[in-house]
Jmol script that loads the backbone (N, CA, C; Angstrom):
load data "model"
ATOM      1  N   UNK A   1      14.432  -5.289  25.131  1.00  0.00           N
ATOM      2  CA  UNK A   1      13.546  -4.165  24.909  1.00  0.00           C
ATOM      3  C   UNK A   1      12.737  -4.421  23.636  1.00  0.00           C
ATOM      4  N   UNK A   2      11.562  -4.311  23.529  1.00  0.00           N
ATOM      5  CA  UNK A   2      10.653  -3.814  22.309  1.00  0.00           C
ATOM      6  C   UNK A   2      11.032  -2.906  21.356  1.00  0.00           C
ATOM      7  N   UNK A   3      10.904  -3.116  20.046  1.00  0.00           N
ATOM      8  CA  UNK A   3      11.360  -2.138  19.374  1.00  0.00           C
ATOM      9  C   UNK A   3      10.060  -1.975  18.461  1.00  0.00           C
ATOM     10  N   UNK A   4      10.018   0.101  18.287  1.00  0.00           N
ATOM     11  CA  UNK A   4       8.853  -0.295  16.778  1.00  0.00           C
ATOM     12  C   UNK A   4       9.405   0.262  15.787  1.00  0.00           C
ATOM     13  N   UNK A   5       9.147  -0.213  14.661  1.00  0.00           N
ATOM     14  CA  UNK A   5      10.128   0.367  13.271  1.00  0.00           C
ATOM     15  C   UNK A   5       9.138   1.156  12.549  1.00  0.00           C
ATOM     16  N   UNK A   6       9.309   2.498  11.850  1.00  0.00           N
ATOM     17  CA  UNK A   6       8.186   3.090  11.473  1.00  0.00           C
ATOM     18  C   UNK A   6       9.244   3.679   9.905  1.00  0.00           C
ATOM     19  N   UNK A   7       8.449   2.948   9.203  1.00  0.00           N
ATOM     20  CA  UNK A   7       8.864   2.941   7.541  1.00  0.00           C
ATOM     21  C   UNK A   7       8.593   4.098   6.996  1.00  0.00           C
ATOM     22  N   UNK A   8       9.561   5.146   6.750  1.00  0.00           N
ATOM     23  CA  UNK A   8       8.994   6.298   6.208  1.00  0.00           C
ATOM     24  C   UNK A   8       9.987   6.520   4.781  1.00  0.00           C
ATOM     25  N   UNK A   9       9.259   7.409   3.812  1.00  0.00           N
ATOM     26  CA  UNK A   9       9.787   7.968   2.741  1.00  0.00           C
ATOM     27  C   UNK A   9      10.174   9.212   2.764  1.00  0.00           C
ATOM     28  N   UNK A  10      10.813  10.013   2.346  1.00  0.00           N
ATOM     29  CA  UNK A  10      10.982  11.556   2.026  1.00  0.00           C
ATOM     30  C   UNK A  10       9.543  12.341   1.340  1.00  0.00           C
ATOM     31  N   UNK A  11       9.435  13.119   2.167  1.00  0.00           N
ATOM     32  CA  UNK A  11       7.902  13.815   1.701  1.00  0.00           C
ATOM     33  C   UNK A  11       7.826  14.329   0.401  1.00  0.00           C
ATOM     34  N   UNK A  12       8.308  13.965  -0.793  1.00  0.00           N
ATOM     35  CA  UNK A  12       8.415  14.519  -2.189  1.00  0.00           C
ATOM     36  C   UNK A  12       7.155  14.710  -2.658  1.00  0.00           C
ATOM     37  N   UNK A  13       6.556  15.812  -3.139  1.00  0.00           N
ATOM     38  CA  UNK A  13       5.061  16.020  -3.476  1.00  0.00           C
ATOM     39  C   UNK A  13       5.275  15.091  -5.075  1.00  0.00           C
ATOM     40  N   UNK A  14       4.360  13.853  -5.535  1.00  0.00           N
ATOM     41  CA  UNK A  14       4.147  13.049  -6.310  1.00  0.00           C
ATOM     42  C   UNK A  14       4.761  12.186  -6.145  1.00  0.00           C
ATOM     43  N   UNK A  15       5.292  11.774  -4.929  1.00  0.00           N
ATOM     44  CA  UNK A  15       6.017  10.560  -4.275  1.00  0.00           C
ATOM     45  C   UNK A  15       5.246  10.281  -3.217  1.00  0.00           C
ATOM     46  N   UNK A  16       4.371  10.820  -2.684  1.00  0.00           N
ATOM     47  CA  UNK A  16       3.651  10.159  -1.400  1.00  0.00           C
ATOM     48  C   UNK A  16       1.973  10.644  -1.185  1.00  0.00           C
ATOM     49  N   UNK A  17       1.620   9.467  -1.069  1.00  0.00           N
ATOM     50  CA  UNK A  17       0.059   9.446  -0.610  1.00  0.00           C
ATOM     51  C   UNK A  17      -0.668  10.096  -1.689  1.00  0.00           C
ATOM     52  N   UNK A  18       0.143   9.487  -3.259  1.00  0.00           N
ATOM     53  CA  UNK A  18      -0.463   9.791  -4.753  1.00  0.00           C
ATOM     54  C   UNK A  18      -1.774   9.105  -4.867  1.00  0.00           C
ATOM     55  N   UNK A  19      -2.148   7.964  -4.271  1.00  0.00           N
ATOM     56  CA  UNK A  19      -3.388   7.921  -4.337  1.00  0.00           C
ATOM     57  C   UNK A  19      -5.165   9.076  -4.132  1.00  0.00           C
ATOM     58  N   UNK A  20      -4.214   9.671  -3.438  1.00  0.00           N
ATOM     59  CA  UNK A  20      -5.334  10.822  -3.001  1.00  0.00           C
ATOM     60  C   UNK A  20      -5.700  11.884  -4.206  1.00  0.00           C
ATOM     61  N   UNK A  21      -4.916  11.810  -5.187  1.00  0.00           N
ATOM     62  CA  UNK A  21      -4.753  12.979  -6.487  1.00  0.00           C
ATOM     63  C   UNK A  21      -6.327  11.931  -7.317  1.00  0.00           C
ATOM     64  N   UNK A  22      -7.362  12.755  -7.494  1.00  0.00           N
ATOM     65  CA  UNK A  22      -7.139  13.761  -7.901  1.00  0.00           C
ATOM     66  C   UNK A  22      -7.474  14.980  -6.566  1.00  0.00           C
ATOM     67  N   UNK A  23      -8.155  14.574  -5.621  1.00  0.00           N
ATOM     68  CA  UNK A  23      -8.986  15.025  -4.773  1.00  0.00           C
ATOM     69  C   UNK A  23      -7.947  16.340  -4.114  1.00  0.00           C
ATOM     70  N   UNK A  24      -6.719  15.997  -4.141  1.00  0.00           N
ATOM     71  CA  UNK A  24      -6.149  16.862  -3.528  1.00  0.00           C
ATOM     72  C   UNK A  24      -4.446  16.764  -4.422  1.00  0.00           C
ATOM     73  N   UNK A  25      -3.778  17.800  -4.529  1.00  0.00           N
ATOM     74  CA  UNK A  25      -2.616  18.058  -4.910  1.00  0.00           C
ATOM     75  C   UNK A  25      -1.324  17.450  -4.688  1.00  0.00           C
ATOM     76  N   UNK A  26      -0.391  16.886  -5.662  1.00  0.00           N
ATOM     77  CA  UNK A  26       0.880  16.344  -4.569  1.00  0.00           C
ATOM     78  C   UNK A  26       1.212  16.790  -3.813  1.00  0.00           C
ATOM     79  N   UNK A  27       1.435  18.644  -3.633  1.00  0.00           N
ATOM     80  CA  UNK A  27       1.982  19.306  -2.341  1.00  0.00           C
ATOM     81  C   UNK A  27       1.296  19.039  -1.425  1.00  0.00           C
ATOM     82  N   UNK A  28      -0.192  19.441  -1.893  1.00  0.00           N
ATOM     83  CA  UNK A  28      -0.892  18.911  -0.796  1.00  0.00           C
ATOM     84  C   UNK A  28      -1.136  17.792  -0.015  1.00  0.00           C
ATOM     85  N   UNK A  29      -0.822  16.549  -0.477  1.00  0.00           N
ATOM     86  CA  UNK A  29      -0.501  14.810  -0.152  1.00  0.00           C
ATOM     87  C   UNK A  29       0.746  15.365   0.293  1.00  0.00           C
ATOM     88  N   UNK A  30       2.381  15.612   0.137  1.00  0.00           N
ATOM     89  CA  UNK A  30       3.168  15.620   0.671  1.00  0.00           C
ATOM     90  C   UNK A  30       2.819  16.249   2.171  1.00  0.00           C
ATOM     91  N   UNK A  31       2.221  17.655   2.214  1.00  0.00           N
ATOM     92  CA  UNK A  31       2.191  17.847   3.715  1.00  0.00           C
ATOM     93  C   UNK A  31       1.427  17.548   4.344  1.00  0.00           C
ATOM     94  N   UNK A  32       0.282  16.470   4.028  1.00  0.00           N
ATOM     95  CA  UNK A  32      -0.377  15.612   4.936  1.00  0.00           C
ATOM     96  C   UNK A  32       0.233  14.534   5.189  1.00  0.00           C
ATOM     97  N   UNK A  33       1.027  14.060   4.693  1.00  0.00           N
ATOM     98  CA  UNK A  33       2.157  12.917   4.836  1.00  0.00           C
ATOM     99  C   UNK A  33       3.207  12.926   5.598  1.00  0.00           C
ATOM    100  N   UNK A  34       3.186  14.487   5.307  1.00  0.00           N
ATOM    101  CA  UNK A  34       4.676  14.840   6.380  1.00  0.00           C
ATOM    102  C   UNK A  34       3.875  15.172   7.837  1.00  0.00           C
ATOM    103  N   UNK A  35       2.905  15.121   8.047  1.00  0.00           N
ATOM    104  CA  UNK A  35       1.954  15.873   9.205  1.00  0.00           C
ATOM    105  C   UNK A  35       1.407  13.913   9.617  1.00  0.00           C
ATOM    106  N   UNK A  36       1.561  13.073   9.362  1.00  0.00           N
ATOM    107  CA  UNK A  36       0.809  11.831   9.795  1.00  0.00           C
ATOM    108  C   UNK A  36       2.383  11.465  10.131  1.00  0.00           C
ATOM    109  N   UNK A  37       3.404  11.796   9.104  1.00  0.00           N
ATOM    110  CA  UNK A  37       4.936  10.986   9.615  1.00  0.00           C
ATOM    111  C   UNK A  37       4.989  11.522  11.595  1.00  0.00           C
ATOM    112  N   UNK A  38       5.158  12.881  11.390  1.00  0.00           N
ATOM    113  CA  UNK A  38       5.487  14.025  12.432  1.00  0.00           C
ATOM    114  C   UNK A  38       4.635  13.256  13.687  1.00  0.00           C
ATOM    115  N   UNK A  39       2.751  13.304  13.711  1.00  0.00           N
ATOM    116  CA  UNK A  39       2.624  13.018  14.223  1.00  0.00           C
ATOM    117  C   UNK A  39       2.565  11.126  14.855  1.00  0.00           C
ATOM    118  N   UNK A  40       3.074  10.204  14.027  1.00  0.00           N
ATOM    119  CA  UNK A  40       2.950   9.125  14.561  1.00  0.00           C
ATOM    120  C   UNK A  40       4.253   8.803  15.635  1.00  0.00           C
ATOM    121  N   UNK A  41       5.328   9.540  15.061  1.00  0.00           N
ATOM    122  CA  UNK A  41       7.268   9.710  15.907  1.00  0.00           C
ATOM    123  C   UNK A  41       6.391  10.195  17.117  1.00  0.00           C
ATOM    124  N   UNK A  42       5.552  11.452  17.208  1.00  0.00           N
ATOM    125  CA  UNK A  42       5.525  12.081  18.671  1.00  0.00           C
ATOM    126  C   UNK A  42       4.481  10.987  19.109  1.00  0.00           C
ATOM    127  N   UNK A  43       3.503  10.498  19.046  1.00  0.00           N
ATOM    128  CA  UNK A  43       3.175   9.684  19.493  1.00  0.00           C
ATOM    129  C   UNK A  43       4.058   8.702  20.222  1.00  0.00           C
ATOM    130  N   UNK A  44       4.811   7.602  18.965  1.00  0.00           N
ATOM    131  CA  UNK A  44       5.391   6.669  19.221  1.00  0.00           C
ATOM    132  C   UNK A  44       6.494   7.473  20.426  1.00  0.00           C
ATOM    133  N   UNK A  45       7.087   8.164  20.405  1.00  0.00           N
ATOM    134  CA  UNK A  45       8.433   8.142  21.389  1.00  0.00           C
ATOM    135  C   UNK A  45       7.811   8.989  22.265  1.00  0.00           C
ATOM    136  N   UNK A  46       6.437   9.014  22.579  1.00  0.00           N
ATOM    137  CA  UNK A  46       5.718   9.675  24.169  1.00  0.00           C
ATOM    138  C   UNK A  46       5.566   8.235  24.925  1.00  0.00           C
ATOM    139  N   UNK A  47       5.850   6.659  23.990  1.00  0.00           N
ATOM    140  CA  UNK A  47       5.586   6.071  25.085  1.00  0.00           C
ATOM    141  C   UNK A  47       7.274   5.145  25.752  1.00  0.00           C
ATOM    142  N   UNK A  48       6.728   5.152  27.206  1.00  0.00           N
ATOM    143  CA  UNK A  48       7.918   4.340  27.604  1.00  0.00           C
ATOM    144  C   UNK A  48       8.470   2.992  27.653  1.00  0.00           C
ATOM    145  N   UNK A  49       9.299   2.620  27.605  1.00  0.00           N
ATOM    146  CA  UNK A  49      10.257   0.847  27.575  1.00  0.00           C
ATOM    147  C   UNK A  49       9.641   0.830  26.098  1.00  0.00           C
ATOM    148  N   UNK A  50       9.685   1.330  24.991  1.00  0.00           N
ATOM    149  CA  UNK A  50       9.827   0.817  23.849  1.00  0.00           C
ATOM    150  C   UNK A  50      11.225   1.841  23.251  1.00  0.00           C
ATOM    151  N   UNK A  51      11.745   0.976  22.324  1.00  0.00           N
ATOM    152  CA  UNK A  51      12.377   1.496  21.354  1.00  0.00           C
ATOM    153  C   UNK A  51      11.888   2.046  20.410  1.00  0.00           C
ATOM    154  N   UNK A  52      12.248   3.224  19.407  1.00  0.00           N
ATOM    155  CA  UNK A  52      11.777   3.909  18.180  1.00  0.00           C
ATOM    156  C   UNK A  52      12.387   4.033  17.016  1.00  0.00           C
ATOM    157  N   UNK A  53      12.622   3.866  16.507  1.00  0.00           N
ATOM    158  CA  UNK A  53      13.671   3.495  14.964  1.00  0.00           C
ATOM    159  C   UNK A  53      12.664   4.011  13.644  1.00  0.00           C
ATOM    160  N   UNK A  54      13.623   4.743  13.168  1.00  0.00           N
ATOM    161  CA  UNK A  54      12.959   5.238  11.861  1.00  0.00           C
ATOM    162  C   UNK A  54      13.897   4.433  10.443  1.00  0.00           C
ATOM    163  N   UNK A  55      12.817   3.434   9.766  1.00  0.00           N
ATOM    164  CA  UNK A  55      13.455   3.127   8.517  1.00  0.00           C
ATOM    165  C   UNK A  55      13.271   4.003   7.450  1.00  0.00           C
ATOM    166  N   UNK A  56      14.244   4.528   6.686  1.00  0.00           N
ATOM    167  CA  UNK A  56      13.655   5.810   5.744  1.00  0.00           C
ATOM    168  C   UNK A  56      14.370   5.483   4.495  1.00  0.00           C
ATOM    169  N   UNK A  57      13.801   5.893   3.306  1.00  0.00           N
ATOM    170  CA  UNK A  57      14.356   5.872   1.730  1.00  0.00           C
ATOM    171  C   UNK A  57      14.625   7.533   1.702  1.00  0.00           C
ATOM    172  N   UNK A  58      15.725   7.861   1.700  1.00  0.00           N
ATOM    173  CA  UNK A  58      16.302   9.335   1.615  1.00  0.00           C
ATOM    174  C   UNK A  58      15.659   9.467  -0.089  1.00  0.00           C
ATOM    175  N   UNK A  59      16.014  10.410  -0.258  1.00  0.00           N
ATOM    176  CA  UNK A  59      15.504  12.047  -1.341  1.00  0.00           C
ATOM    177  C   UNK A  59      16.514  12.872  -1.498  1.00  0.00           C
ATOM    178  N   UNK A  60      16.592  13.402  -2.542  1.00  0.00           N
ATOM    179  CA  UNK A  60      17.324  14.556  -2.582  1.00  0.00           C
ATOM    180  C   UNK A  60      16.926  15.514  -1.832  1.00  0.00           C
ATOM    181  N   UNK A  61      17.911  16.030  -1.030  1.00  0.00           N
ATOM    182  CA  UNK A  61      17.202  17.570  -0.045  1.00  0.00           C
ATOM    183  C   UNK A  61      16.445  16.775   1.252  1.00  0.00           C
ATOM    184  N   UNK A  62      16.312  15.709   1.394  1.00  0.00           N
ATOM    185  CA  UNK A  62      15.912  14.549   2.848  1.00  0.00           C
ATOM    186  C   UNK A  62      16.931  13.790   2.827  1.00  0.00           C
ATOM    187  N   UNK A  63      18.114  14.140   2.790  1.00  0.00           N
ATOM    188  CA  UNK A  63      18.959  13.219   3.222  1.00  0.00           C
ATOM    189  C   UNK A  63      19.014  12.099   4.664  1.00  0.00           C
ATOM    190  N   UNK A  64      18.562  13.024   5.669  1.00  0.00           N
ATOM    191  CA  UNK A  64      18.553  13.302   7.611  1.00  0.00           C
ATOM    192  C   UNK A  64      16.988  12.626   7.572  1.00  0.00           C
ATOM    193  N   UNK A  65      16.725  12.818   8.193  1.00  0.00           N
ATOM    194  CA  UNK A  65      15.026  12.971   9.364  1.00  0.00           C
ATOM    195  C   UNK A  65      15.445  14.285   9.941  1.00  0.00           C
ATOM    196  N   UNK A  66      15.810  15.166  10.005  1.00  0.00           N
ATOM    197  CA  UNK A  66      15.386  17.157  10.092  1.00  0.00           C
ATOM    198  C   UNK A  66      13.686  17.282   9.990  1.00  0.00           C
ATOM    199  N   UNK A  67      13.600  16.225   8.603  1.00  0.00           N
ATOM    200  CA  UNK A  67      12.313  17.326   7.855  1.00  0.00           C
ATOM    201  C   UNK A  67      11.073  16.819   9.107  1.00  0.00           C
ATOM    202  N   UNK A  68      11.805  15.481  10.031  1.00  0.00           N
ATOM    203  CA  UNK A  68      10.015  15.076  11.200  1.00  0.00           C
ATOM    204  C   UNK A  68      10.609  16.073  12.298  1.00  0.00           C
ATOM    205  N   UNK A  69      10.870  16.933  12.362  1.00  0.00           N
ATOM    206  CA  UNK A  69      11.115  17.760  13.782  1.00  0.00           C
ATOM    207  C   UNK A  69      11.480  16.401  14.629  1.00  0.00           C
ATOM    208  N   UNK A  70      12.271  15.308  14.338  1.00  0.00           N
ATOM    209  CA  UNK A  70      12.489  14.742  15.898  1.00  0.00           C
ATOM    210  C   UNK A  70      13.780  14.370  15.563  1.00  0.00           C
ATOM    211  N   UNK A  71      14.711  15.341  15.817  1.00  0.00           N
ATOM    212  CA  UNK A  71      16.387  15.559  16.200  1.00  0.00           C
ATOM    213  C   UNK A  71      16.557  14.353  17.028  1.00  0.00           C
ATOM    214  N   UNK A  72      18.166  13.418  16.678  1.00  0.00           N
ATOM    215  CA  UNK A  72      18.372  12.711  17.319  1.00  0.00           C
ATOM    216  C   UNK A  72      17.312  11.536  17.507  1.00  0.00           C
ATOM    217  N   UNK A  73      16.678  11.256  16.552  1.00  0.00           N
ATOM    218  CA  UNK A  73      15.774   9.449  16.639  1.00  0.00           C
ATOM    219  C   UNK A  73      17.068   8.521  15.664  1.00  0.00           C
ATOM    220  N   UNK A  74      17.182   7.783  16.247  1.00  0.00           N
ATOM    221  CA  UNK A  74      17.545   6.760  15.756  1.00  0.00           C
ATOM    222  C   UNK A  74      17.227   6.224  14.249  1.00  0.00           C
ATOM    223  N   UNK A  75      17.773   6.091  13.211  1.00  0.00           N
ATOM    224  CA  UNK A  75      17.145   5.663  12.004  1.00  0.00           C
ATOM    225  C   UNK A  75      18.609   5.202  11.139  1.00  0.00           C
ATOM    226  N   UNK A  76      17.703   4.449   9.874  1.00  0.00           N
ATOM    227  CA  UNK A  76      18.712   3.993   9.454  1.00  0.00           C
ATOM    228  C   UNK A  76      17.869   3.870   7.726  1.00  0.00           C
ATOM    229  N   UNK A  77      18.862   3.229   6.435  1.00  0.00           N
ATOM    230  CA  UNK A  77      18.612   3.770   5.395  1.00  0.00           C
ATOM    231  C   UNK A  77      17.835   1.716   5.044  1.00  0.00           C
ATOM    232  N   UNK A  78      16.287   2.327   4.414  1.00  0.00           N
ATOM    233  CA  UNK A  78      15.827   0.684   4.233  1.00  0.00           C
ATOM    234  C   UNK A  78      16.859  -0.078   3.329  1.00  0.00           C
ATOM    235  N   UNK A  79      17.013  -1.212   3.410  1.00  0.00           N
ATOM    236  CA  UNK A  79      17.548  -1.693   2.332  1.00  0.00           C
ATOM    237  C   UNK A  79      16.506  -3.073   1.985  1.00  0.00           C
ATOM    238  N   UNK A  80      16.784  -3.254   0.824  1.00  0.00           N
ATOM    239  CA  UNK A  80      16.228  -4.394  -0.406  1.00  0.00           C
ATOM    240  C   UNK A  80      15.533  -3.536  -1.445  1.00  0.00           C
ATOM    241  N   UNK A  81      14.796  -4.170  -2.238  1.00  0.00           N
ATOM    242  CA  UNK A  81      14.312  -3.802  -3.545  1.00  0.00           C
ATOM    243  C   UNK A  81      12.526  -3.673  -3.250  1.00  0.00           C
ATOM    244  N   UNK A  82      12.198  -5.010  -2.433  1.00  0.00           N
ATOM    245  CA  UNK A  82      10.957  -5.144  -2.518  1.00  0.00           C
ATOM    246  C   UNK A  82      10.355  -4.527  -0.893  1.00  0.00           C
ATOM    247  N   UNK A  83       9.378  -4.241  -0.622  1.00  0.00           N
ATOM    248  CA  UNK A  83       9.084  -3.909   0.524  1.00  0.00           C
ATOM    249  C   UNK A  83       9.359  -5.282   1.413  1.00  0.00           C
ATOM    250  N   UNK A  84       8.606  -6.581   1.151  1.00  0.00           N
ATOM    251  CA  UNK A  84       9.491  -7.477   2.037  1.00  0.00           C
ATOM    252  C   UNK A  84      10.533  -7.675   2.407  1.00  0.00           C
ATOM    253  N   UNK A  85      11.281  -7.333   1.339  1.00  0.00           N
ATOM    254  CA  UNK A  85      13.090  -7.471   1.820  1.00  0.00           C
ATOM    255  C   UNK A  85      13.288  -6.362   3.000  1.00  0.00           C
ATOM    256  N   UNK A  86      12.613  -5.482   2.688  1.00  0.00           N
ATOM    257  CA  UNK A  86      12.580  -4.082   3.198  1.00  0.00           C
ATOM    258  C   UNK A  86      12.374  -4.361   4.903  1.00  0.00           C
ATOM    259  N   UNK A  87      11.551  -5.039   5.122  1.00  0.00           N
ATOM    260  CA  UNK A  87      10.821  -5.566   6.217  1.00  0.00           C
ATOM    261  C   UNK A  87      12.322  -6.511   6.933  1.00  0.00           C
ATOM    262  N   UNK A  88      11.882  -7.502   6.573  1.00  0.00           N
ATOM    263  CA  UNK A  88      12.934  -8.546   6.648  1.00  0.00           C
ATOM    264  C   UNK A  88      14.419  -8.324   6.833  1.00  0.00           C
ATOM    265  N   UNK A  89      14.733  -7.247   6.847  1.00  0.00           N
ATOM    266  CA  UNK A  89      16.200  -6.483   6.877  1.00  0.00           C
ATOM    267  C   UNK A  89      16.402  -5.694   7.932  1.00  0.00           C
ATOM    268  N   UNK A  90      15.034  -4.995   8.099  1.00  0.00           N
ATOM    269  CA  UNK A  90      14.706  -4.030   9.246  1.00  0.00           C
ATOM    270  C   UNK A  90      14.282  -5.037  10.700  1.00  0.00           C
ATOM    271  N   UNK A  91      13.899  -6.083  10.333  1.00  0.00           N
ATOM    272  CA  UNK A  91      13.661  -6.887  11.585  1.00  0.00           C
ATOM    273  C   UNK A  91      14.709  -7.690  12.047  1.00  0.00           C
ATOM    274  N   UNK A  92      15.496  -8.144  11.082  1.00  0.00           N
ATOM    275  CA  UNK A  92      16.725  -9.063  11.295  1.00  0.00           C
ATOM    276  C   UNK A  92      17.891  -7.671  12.106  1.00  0.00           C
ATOM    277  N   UNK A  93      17.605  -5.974  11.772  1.00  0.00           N
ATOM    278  CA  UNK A  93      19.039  -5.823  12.898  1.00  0.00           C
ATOM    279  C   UNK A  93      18.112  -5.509  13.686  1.00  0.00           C
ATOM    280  N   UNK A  94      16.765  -5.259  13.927  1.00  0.00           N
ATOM    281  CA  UNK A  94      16.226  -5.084  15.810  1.00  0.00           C
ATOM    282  C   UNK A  94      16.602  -6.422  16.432  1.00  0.00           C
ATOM    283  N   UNK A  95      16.628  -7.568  15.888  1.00  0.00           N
ATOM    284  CA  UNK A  95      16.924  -8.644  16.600  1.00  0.00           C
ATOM    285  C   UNK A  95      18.218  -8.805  16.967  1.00  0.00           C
ATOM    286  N   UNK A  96      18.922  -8.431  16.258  1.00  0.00           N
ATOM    287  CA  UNK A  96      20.089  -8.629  16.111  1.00  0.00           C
ATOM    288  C   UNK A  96      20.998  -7.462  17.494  1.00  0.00           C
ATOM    289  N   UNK A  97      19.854  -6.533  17.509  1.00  0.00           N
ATOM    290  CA  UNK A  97      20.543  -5.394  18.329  1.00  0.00           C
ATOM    291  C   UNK A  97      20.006  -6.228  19.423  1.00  0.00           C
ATOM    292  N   UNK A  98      19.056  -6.784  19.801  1.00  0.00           N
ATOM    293  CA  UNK A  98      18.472  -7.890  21.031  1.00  0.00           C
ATOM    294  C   UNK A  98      17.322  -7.381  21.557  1.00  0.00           C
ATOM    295  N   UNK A  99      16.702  -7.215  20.379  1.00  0.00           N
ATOM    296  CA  UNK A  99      15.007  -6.690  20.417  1.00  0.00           C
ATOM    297  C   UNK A  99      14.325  -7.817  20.958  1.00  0.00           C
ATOM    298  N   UNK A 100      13.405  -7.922  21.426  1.00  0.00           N
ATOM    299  CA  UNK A 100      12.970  -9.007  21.854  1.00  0.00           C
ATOM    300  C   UNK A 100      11.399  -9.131  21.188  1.00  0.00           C
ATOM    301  N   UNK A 101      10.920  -7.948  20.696  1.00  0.00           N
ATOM    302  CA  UNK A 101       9.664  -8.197  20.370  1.00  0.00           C
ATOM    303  C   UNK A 101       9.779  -6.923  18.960  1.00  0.00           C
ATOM    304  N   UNK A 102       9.641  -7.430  17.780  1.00  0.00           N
ATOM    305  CA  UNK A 102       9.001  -5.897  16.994  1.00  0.00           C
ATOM    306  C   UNK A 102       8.589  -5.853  16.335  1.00  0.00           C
ATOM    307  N   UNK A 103       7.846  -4.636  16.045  1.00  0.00           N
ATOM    308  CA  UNK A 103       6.643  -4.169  14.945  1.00  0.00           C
ATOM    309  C   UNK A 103       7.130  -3.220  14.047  1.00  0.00           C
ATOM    310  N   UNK A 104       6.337  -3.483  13.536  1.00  0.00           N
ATOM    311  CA  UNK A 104       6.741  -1.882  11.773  1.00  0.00           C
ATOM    312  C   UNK A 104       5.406  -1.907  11.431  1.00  0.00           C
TER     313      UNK A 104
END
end "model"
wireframe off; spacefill off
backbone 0.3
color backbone group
């Protein structure tokens, strides 16, 4: 099976999509962040014969995936330091689970 890995963070307002400040607010970057996470999961798991896997860096108070409305996805906690490792860790267990093809 195909697998796609979709790298997400905990929506912490001044933790995500800080580039956009000044134009718009951290709260405000957090719930456009949490609104692009939300909608790329419903996207991704509307389509069929792929796998969906969420890699996530938990938060205090984001412990789960609760906060993407999609109960029951599959996910797991990134590990390494650098985003490559990050990568490279996340691709080595889709293979390992007997992914045959995957993306992040």
């Amino acid at each position: 099976m195909d697998e796609v890995i979709v790298f997400v963070k905990a929506p912490v307002p001044g933790k995500v999509k800080t580039r956009l400040a000044p134009q718009i607010s951290p709260d405000e970057s957090a719930h456009l962040y949490l609104a692009f996470v939300k909608d790329t999961l419903e996207m991704l798991t509307s389509i069929e014969d792929i796998s969906v896997r969420v890699a996530y860096e938990p938060a205090e108070g984001f412990e789960g995936l609760d906060w993407t409305g999609k109960v029951g996805i599959e996910h797991f906690i990134q590990e390494g330091e650098t985003l490559g490792e990050r990568l490279i860790a996340a691709f080595a267990q889709a293979f390992r689970r007997g992914a045959k093809c995957v993306v992040a």
